[in-house]
C-alpha positions as CSV (number, residue, x, y, z in Angstrom):
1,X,20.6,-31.4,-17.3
2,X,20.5,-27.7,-17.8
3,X,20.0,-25.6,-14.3
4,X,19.1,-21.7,-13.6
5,X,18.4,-19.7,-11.0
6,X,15.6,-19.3,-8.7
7,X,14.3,-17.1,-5.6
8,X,13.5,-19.8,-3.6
9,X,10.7,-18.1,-1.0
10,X,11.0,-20.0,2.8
11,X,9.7,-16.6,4.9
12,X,10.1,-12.5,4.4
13,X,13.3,-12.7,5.8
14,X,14.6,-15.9,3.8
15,X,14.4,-15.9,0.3
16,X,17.2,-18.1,-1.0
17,X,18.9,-18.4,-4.4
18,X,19.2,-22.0,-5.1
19,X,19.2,-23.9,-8.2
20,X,16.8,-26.2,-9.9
21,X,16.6,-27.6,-13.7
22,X,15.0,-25.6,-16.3
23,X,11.7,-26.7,-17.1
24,X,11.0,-29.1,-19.9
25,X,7.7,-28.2,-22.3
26,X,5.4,-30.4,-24.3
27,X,4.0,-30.2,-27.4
28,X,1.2,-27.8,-26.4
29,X,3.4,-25.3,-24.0
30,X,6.1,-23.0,-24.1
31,X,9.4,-21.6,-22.4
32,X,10.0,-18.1,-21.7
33,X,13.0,-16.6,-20.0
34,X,11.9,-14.1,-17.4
35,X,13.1,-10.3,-18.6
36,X,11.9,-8.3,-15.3
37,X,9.4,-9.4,-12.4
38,X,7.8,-6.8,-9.8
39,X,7.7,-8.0,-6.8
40,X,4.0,-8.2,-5.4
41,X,2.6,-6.7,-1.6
42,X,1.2,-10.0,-1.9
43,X,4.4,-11.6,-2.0
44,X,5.9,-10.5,1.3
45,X,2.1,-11.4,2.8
46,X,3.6,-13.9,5.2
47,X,0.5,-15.3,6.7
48,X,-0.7,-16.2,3.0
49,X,2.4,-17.5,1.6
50,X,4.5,-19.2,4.3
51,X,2.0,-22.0,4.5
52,X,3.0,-23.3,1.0
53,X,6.8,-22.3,1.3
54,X,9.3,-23.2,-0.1
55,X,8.4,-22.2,-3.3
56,X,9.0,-19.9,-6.0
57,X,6.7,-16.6,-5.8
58,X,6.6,-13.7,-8.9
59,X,3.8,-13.6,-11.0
60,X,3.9,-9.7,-12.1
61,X,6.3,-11.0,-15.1
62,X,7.2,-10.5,-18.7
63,X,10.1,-12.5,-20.7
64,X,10.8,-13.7,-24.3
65,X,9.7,-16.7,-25.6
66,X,12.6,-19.2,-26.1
67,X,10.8,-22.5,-26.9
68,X,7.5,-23.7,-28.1
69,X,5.5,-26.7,-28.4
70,X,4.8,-28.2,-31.9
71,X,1.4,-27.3,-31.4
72,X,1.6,-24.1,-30.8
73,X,1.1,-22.1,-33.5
74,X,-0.4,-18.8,-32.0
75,X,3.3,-17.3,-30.4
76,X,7.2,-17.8,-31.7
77,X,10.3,-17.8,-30.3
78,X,11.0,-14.4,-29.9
79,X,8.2,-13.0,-28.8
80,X,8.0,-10.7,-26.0
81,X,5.2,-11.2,-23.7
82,X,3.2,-10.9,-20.2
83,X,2.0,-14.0,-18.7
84,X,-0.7,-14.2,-16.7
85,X,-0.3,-17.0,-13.9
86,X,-4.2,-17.4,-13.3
87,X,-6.5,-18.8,-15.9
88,X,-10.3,-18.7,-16.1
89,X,-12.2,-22.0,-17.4
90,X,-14.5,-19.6,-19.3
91,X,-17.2,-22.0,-19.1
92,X,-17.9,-22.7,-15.3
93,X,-21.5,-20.7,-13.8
94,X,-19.1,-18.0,-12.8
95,X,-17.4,-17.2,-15.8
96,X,-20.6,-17.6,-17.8
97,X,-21.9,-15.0,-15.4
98,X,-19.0,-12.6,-15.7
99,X,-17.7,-13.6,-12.2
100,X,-13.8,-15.1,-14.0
101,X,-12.1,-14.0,-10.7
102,X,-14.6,-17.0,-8.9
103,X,-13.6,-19.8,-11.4
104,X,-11.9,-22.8,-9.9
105,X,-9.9,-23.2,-12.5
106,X,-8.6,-19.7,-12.1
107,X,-7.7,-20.4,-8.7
108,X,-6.1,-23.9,-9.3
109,X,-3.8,-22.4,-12.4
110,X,-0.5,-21.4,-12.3
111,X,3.1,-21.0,-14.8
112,X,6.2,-23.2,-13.4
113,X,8.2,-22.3,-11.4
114,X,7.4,-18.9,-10.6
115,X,8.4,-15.4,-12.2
116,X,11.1,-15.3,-10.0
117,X,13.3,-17.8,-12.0
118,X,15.3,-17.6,-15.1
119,X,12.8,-19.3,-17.2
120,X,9.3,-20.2,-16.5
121,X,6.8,-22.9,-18.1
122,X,3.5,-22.1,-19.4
123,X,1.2,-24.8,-19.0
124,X,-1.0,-25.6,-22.1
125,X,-4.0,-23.9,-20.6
126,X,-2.2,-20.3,-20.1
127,X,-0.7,-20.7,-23.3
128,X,-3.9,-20.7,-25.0
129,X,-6.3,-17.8,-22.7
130,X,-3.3,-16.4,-20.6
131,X,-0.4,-15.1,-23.1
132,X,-0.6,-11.5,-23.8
133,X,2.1,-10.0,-26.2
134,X,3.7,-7.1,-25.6
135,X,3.3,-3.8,-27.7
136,X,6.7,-3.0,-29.1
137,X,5.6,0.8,-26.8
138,X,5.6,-1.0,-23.9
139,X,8.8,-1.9,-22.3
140,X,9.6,-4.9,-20.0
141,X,9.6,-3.0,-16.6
142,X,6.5,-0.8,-17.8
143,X,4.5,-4.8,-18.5
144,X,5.3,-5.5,-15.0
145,X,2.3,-3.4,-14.1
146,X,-0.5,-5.2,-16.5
147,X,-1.2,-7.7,-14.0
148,X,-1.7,-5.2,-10.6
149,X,-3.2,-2.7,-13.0
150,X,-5.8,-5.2,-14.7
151,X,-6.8,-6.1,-10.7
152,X,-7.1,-2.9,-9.8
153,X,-9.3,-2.6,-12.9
154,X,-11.5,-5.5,-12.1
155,X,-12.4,-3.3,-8.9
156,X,-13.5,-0.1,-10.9
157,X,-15.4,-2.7,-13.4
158,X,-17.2,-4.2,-9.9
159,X,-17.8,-1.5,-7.7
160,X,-19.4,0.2,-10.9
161,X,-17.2,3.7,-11.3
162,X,-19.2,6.9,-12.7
163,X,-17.4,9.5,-13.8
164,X,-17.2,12.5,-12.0
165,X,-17.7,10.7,-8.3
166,X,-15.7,11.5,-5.5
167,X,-12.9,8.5,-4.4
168,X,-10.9,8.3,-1.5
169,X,-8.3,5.5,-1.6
170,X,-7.4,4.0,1.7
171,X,-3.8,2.6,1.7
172,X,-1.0,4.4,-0.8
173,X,0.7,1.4,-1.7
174,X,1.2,0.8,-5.3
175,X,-2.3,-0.4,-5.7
176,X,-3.7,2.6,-4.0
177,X,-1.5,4.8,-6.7
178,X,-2.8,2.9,-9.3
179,X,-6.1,3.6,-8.5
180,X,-5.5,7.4,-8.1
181,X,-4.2,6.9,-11.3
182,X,-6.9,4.7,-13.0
183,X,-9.7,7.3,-11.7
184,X,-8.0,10.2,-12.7
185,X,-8.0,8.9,-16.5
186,X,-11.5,7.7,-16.0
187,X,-12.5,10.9,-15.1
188,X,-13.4,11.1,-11.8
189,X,-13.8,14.7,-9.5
190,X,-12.0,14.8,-6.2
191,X,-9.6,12.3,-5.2
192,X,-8.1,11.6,-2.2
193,X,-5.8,9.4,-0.4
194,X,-4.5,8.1,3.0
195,X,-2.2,6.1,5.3
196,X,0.1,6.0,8.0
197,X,3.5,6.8,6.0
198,X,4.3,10.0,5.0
199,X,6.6,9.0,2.2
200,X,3.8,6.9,0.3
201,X,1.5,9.9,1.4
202,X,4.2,12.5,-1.0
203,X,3.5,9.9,-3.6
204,X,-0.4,10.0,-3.5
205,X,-0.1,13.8,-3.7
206,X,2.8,13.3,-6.4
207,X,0.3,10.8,-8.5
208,X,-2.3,12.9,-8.5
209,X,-4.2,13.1,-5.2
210,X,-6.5,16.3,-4.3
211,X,-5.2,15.5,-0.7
212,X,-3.5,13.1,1.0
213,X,-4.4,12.5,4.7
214,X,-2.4,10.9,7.8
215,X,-4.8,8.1,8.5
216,X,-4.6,9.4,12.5
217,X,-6.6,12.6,11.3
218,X,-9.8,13.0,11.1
219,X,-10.5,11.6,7.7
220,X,-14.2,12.3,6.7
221,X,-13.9,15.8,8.3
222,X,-11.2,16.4,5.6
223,X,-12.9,15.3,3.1
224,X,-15.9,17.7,3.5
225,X,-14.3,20.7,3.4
226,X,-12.1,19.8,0.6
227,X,-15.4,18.0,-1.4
228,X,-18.1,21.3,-1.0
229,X,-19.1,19.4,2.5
230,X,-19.5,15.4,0.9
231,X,-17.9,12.8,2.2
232,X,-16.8,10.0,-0.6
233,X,-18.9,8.8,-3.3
234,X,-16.5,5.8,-4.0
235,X,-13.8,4.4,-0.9
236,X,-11.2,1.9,-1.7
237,X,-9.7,-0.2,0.9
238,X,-6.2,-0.9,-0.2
239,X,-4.7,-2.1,3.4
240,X,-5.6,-5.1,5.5
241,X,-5.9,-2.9,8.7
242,X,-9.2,-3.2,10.7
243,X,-9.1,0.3,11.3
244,X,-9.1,1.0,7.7
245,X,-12.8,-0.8,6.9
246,X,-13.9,1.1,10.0
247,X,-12.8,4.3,8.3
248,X,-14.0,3.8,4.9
249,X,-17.5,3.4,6.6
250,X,-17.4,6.4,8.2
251,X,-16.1,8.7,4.9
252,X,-18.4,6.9,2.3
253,X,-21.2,9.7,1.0
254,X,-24.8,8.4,1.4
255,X,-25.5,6.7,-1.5
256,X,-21.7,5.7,-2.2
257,X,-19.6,2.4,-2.5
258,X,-17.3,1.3,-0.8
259,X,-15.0,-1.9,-2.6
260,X,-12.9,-4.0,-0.5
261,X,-9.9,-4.5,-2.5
262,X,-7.0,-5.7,0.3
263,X,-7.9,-8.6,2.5
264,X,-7.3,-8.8,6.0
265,X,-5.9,-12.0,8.2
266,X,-8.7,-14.9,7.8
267,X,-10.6,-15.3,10.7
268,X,-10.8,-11.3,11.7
269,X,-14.2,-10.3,12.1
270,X,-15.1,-6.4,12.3
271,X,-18.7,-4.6,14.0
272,X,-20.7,-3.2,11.1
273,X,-22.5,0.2,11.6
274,X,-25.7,-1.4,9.6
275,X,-28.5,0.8,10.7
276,X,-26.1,3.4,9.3
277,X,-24.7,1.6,6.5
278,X,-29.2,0.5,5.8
279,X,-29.7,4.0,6.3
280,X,-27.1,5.5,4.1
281,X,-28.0,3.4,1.2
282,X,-24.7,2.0,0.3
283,X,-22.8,-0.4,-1.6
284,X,-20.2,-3.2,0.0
285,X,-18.5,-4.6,-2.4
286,X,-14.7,-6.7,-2.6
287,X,-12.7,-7.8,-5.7
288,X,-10.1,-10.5,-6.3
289,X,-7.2,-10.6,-8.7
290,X,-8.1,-9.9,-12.9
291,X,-9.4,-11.7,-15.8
292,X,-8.5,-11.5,-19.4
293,X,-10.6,-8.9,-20.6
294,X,-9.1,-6.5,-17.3
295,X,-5.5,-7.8,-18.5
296,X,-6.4,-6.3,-22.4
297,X,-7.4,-2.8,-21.1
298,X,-4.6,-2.5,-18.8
299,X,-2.3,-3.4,-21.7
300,X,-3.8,-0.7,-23.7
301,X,-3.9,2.1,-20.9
302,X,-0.4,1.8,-20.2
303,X,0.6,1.3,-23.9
304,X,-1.7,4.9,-24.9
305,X,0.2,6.2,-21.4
306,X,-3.5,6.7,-19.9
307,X,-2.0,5.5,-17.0
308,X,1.6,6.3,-16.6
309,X,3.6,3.7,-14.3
310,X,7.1,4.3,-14.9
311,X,7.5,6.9,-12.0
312,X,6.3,4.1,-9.7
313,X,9.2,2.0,-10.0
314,X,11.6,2.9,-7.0
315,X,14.3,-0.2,-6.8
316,X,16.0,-2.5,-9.2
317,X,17.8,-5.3,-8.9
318,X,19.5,-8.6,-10.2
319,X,17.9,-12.0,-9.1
320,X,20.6,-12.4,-7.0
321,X,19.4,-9.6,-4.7
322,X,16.2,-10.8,-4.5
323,X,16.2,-10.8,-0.6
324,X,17.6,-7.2,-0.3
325,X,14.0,-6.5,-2.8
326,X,11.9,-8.8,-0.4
327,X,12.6,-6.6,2.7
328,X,12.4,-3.8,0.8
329,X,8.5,-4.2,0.0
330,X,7.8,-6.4,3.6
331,X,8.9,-3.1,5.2
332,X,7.0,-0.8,3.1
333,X,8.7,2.0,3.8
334,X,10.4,4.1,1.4
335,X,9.9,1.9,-1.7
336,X,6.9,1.0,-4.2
337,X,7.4,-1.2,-7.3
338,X,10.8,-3.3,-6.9
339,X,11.2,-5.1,-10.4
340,X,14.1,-8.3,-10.0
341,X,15.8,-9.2,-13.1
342,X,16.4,-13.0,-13.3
């Protein structure tokens, strides 16, 4: 029996590289040897993952196709391609009514082992609504970012973006950048970004940011004078912090949005300003993961360099090393994307 290598995930300060077989594949599925796989903030989310460890995390993946099922006709060996680990039904209430990102299916779907292996196996279903190839532009560390990037455009697609609003992004993690980004090539005015680390803040301002504010300022005070005396038309919550949901309340324009995009712990509850909130007019939305059609368009922003994501790529390194990349992201200090090659 052939083995390969695997990150095997038991906490954020345990990730193990252990050996297991390499997946066999039916006739309707496919085996693709991981090229490069980002390593996720959701990843090193402890509270979310440790309840299912061990396991094998990664799903921000591309790789070649090595093997394919008889009845597979629509990929060859060879191919290069993204995978997305989540599937939609396409026929369930939810995906009828656009709502993919609900579908049970979606949420029950999932490659084998994980992205963070030397090969992965792609279950019948992804195989047929989840395989994406990649455009001979587009290298393996630049597809790394379809899956964050679709998310973070299933957020613009449901907090309904207008060109030429004001955004502040709350959190300058690499989703935050990525929305600085995505807005920017949408066309929005003034953008602006925060958080508590003045490395990720250079980045905001390096990405694109009008201004980029220490969260311990006084935020929607900023704003105004910088935004001819408006506070936010759109605010995106890209941290789990309480403080943060309290502080995209207080910045978002009469009128605005503001999209939850970053969860917090389950079971933390929050006050609500809703007379002001009622009063103010505006919009509370949140947004989980991507569907297909978010995964297309971020394959063809990042192939036309709409969105550029190359310069957010701060570490690399072998599979081997995966722990070193692990710490790296759980202490989000002065890193963004770290990209493991199995």
């Amino acid at each position: 029996m052939k083995t390969m290598h695997v990150a095997m995930y038991y906490s954020n300060d345990d990730v193990r590289i252990e050996e297991m077989p390499i997946p066999e594949i039916n006739d309707d599925e496919m085996l693709v040897k991981v090229k490069a796989c980002g390593i996720c903030g959701s990843d090193v989310m402890e509270w979310y993952r440790i309840k299912k460890a061990p396991r094998v995390l990664g799903h921000e993946m591309t790789g070649d196709v090595v093997k394919t099922g008889k009845n597979v006709k629509k990929y060859s060996v060879g191919d290069r391609v993204f995978v997305s680990h989540h599937v939609p039904c396409n026929t369930c209430r939810y995906c009828l009514l656009g709502h993919h990102t609900l579908c049970k299916t979606l949420h029950s779907t999932n490659f084998y082992p994980g992205g963070f292996a030397e090969y992965l196996r792609v279950p019948s279903i992804n195989v047929d609504r989840g395989v994406f190839l990649l455009p001979s532009e587009m290298t393996y560390d630049e597809g790394v970012f379809i899956e964050p990037l679709a998310c973070v455009i299933r957020g613009i697609r449901t907090v309904g973006f207008t060109p030429g609003c004001s955004v502040l992004i709350i959190g300058s993690g690499v989703s935050g950048l990525l929305y600085i980004k995505l807005v920017k090539a949408l066309g929005c005015g003034s953008v602006f970004s925060t958080d508590i680390n003045n490395y990720r803040l250079s980045m905001a301002k390096k990405m694109g940011a009008d201004a980029a504010i220490h969260a311990s300022e006084n935020v929607p005070d900023i704003i105004k004078k910088h935004n001819d005396g408006n506070l936010a038309d759109l605010v995106v919550v890209c941290t789990g912090a309480v403080s943060a949901a309290k502080q995209a309340f207080e910045s978002v324009q009469p009128g605005g949005a503001v999209l939850l995009f970053a969860p917090t712990q389950p079971g933390i509850s929050i006050p609500l300003p809703l007379f002001d909130l009622w009063n103010k007019q505006v919009k509370i939305v949140s947004t989980y993961a991507g569907a297909p059609v978010d995964i297309e368009l971020a394959i063809r922003l990042i192939k036309s360099k709409q969105v550029m994501v190359k310069d957010l790529i701060t570490h690399r390194f072998p599979l081997k090393d995966a722990a070193e990349g692990f710490k790296l992201v759980a202490d989000a200090g002065k890193s963004l994307k770290v990209i493991l090659y199995p």
